[in-house]
N, C-alpha and C positions, 0 to 999 in steps of 0.2 A: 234675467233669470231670478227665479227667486229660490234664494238658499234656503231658505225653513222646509218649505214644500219636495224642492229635492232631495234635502238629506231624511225627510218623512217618508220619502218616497222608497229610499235604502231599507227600510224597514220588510219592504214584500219581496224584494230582491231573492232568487236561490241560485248561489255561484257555486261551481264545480271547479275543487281546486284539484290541480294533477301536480302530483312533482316529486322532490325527494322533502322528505324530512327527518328530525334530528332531533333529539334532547340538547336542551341548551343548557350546561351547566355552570353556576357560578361561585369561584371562592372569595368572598369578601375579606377584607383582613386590612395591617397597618404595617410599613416597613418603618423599621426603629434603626433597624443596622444589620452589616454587610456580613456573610458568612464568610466563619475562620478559614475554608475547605475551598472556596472561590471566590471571583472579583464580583460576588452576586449580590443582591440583596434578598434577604432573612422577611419572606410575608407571615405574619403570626395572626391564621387565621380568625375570624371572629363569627363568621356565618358561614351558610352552603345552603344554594340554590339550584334547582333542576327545573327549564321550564321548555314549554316547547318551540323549537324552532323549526328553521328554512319553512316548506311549504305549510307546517302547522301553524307559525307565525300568521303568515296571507291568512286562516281562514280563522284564526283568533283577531287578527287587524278585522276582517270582516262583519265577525261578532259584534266585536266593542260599536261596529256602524252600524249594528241593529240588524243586518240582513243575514243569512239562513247559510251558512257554508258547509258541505260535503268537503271530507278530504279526502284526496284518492288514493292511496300512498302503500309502500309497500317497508316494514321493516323485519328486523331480525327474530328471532327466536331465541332469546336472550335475556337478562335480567333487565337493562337497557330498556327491551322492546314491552315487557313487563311494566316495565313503569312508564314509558311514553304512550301504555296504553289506559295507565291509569292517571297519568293528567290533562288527556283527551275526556275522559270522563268526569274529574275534577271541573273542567274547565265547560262541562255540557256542551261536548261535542259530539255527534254522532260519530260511531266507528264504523258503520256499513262497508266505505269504501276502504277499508284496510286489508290490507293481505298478510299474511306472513310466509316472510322467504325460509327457508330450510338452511338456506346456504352464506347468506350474506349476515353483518352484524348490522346491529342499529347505531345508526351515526351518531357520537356523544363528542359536541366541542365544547372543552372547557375553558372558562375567562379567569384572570386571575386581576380579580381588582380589588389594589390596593392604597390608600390616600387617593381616591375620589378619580383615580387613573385607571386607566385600561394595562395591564402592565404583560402580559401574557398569554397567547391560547393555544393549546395542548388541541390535536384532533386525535380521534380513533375513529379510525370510517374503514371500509371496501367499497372502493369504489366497483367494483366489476357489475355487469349489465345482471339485473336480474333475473333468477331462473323462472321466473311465473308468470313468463308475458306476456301468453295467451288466456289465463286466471284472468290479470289486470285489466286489458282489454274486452273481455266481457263483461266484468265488474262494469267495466263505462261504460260498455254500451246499453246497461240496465239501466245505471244512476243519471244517464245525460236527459235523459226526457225532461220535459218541465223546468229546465236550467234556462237563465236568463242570461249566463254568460257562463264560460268555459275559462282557465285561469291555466294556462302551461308554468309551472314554476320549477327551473333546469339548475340544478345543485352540482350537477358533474358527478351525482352517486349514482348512475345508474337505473330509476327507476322511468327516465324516460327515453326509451331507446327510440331508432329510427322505427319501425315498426310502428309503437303506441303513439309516438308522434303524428303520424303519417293518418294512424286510424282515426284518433282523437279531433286533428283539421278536419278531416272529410267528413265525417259523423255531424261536427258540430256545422260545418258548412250545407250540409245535406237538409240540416234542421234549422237552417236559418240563425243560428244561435254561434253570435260574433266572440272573438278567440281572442286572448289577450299573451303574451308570452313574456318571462323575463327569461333572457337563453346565459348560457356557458359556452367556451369554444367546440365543445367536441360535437356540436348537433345544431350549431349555427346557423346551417345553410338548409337546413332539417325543416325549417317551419314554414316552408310555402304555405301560401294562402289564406295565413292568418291574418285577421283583422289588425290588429295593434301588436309591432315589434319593438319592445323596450330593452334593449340593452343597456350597460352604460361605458365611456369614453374608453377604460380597457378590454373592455368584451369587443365592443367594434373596431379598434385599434388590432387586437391580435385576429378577431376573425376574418378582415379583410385586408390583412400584412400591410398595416400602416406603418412608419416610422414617426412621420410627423406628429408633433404635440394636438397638431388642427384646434388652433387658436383662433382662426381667419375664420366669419362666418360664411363666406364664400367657400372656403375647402369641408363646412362642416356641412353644408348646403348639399354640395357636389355628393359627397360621402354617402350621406342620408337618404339621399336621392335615387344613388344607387342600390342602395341595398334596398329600399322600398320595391323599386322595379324590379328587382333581383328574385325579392321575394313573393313579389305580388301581393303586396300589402295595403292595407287601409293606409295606414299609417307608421310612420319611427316615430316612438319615444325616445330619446336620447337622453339620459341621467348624465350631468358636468358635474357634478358633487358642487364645490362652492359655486361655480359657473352658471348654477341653474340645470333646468329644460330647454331642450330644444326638440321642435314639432317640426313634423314634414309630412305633410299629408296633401297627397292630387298637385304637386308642384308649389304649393304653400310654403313655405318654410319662416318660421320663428325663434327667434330665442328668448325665453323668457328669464328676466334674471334669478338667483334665488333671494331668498327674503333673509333681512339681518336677524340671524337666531343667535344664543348664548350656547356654542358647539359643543354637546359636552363626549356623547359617542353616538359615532353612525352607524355602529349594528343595528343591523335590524330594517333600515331609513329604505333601500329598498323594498323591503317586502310590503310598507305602508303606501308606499306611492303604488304599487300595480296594483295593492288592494282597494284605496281610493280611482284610479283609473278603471278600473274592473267594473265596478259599481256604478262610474260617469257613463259608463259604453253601454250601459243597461237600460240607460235613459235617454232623454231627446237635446240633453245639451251638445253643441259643438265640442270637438276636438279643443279649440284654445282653452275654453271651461273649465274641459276636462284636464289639461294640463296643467295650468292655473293651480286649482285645486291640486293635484298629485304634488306640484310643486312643493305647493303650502305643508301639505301632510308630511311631506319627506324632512322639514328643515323640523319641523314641531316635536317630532320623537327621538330627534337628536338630543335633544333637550334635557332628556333623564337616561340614566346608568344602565348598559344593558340591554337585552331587544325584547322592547315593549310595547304593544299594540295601541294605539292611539284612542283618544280620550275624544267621545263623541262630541260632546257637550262644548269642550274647550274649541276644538276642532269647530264648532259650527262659527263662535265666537268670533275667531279668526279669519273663517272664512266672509262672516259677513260684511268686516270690517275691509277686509281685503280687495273685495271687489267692489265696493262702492268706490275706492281711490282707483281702478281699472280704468 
């Protein structure tokens, strides 16, 4: 394989992201000491940050790789939804596929990092199913044409109910045009006949009433196996967070480890691996490749404070160094 040619290749790519997203907000600051009022500590802020997350994440990861991302998404009618509509523009994104709901607010998670720590996150969400889900659904079935790959990104907020699930596989299956998913528990079992299922180790643990740690690559084997067939899938992505990837694809099964990175926070870590996967499945490398790669991305935006879209350039660096030791 050669890395130059393929990550040039990400350049004509156009993925259609679906999912929930969210303002990411952040309060940087220093703890000096504890308040009189509780056993707490006293953050004295210094900055504040708003940027965007869950699905706008994936189609900013997409950006940074040069390729063309649509977001599908639905938020509030809000000051919130106001400003996540103006760093979608900031950010030269298109807004086509956006909706706004009447009903629901816009998801705002705040971080509270202070001394170079992840210390706190505050959410304000509704999660309730959206009211405009036959809007949304249209919206797709305009925006899917000419899409080189399809991107399910499942937040548990509601904008992807069984319905747009349901439509979004079939449409994209009708057109030849391979599905990628990262799922939540509430619609798990939701994504028949998608191409590539990436959960990670708690998502498939509670979606399919595990107890066990599944340590053994023999029960993660069994596991992945199942749900493949279950779901009639290409393939499982499995995210181990330090553990690595693990691939199951047509009876295949791998584990690939993860690479020693300097941890510093894992927001964010997946929405770069299915956006580097997104992009592999758009092209003619294999599955292992494409793993590989997801893996590498997901350990490298650990790396800095906060969830932030991955650095093309560095990224290529890595990757070419990478797979020449493969």
């Amino acid at each position: 394989m050669n890395v130059k040619n393929l990550f040039s290749e990400f350049n004509s790519k156009k993925i259609l992201v679906i999912g929930d997203s969210m303002i990411d907000s952040y309060l940087f600051g220093e703890i000096n000491r504890t308040s009189p009022e509780a056993p707490v500590p006293v953050v004295e802020t210094k900055k504040h940050e708003s940027r965007l997350g869950g699905a706008a994440n994936v189609a900013l990861n997409l950006k940074s790789l040069g390729a063309t991302p649509i977001l599908c998404s639905a938020i509030g009618d809000d000051k919130e939804g106001k400003l996540f509509i103006k760093l979608m523009k900031k950010e030269d994104l298109t807004t086509e596929g956006m909706i706004i709901s009447k009903i629901k607010r816009t998801t705002l998670k705040t971080r509270v990092i202070a001394n170079d720590k992840h210390q706190l996150r505050i959410d304000e969400e509704d999660s309730s199913p959206i009211d405009n889900e036959i809007e949304l659904i249209d919206l797709i079935k305009k925006l899917i044409y000419n899409i080189d790959v399809v991107v399910l990104q499942d937040y548990n907020k509601g904008v992807l109910t069984s319905n747009v699930i349901n439509e979004v596989i079939k449409i994209a299956n009708n057109n030849n045009i391979p599905s990628i998913v990262d799922p939540k528990k509430d619609n798990f079992f939701n994504y028949k006949n998608c191409t590539i299922f990436k959960p990670n180790l708690a998502e498939i643990k509670i979606g399919m009433n595990i107890n066990d740690e599944l340590r053994n690559l023999k029960d993660l084997n069994k596991v992945t196996t199942k749900l493949r067939l279950q779901l009639n899938s290409d393939a499982v992505l499995l995210t181990l967070s330090s553990r690595g990837i693990c691939l199951d694809s047509h009876n295949n099964f791998r584990q690939f480890p993860s690479y020693k990175r300097k941890l510093v926070d894992v927001s964010g870590a997946g929405d770069t691996v299915i956006s580097v996967a997104a992009l592999c499945l758009s092209t003619n490398i294999n599955y292992s490749d494409l793993t590989i790669l997801s893996n590498l991305a997901g350990g490298l935006v650990c790396e800095a404070v906060g969830v932030i879209p991955i650095n093309k350039e560095k990224f290529l660096n890595e990757a070419i160094k990478t797979l020449k030791n493969e």
